[in-house]
N, C-alpha and C positions, 0 to 999 in steps of 0.2 A: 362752210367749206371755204379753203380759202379763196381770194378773189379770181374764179377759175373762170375765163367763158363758158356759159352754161351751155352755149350750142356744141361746142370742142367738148364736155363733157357728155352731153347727150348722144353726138354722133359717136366717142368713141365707145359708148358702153352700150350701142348697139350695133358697133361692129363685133366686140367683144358676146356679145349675146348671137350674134348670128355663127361666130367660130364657137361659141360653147355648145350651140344648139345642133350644130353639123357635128361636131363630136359625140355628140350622144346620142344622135340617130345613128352616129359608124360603128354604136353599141350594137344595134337592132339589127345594123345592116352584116355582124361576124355572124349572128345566131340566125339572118335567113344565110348565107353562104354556107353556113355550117350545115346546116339542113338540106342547101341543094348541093352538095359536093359530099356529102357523107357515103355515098357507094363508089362513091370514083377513086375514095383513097384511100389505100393500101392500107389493112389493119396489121396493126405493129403487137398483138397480143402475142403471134405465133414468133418471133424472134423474140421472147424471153427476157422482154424489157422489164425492170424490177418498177411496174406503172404505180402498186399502192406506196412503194415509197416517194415516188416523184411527185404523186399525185398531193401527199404531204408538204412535199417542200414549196409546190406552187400556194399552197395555203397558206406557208407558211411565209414566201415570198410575201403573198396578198397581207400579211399582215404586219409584215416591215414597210410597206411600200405605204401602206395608211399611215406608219408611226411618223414615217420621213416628209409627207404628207402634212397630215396636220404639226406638225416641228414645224417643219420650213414654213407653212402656210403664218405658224404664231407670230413665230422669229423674223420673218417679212414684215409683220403687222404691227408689233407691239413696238419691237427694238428697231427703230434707224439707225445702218448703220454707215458710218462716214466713209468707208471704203468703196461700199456699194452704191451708197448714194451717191458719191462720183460721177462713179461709171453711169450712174440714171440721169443725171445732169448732161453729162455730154451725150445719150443714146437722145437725152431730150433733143438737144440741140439740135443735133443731126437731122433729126424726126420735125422739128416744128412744134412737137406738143409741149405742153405743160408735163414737167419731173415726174407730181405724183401720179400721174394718166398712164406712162411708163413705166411707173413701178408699181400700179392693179395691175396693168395686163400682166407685167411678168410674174405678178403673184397667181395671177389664176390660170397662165398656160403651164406653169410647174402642177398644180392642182390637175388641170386636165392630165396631160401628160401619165402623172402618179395612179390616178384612176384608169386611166383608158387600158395599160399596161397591165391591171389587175383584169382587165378583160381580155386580153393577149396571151395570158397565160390559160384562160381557160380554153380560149381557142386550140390551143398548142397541144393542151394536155387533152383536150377534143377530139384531135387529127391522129396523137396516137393512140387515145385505148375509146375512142367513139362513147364517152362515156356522158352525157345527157346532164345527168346530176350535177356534174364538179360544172360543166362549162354554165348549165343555168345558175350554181352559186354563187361561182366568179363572179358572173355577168350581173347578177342581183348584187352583189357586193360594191362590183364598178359602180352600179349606177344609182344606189344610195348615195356613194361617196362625191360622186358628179353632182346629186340633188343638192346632198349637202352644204358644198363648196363650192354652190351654182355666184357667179357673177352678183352682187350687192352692190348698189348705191350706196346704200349707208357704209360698207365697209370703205367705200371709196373716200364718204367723208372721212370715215374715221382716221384712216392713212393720209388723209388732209391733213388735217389737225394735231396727230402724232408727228407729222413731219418737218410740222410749221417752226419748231424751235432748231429743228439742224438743216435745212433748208435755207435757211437765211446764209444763217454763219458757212456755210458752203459755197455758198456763191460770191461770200467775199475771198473766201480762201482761195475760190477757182479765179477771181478776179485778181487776186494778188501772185499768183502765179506766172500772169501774163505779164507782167514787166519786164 
């Protein structure tokens, strides 16, 4: 990795573990709310909502939302790109941390985000047709996809190492700008 403080990497990636870890308990915590608030609200079956096709499109939702997911998740990872990596140079600065520290977290709160959403939806579609099945799908869906693209050290290095050749030349660009 490159020449990171190991403590500035330690502590960030167990802040990052404690906001992943409270996200995935806010999984557990729609399906007890869901459970205790299931006779308080209103069943939407008798106003004639068209629920098996919605019910669809949240699936179908859940299945864009992994594609854009893992996309953005590669496309973060594999390709630096000079525009973004900018903007993570100066969010560093601002912030104190090292570039690439700031640009895992924003890879893994896009990750969270994409996943928690496919739990949102089962919620949603929960509240109107009280439907068990789709919300435990979703919800098993969310949180494979959470387990999946749970927080890595090693990816942290990886995005070291991937970054170390435009990272440099960055900071001269950013330094030649200041003239």
């Amino acid at each position: 990795m490159e020449e990171l403080n190991r403590d500035i990497v330690k502590k960030e990636m167990r802040t990052i573990w404690k906001i992943w870890g409270a996200c995935f308990h806010g999984l557990v915590a729609y399906i007890i709310v869901c459970h205790y608030l299931q006779k308080g609200v209103p069943y939407f079956k008798e106003y004639d909502l068209p629920l098996q096709l919605l019910k669809y499109s949240f699936y179908a939702l859940s299945l864009v939302a992994l594609y854009l997911c893992h996309h953005i998740r590669k496309s973060m990872l594999e390709r630096p790109s000079i525009k973004s990596d900018l903007k993570i140079i100066e969010r560093a600065k601002t912030s104190g941390k090292p570039g690439i520290l700031v640009k895992y977290t924003t890879i893994v709160f896009v990750t969270i985000a994409f996943s928690e959403g496919i739990c949102l939806l089962g919620v949603v579609y929960f509240f109107l047709s009280r439907d068990y099945q789709t919300l435990y799908g979703l919800f098993v869906i969310s949180a494979i996809t959470m387990l999946y693209y749970r927080p890595k050290v090693k990816e942290l290095a990886y995005v070291s190492i991937r970054s170390e050749d435009t990272l440099p030349s960055l900071n001269k660009t950013d330094a030649g700008d200041s003239h």
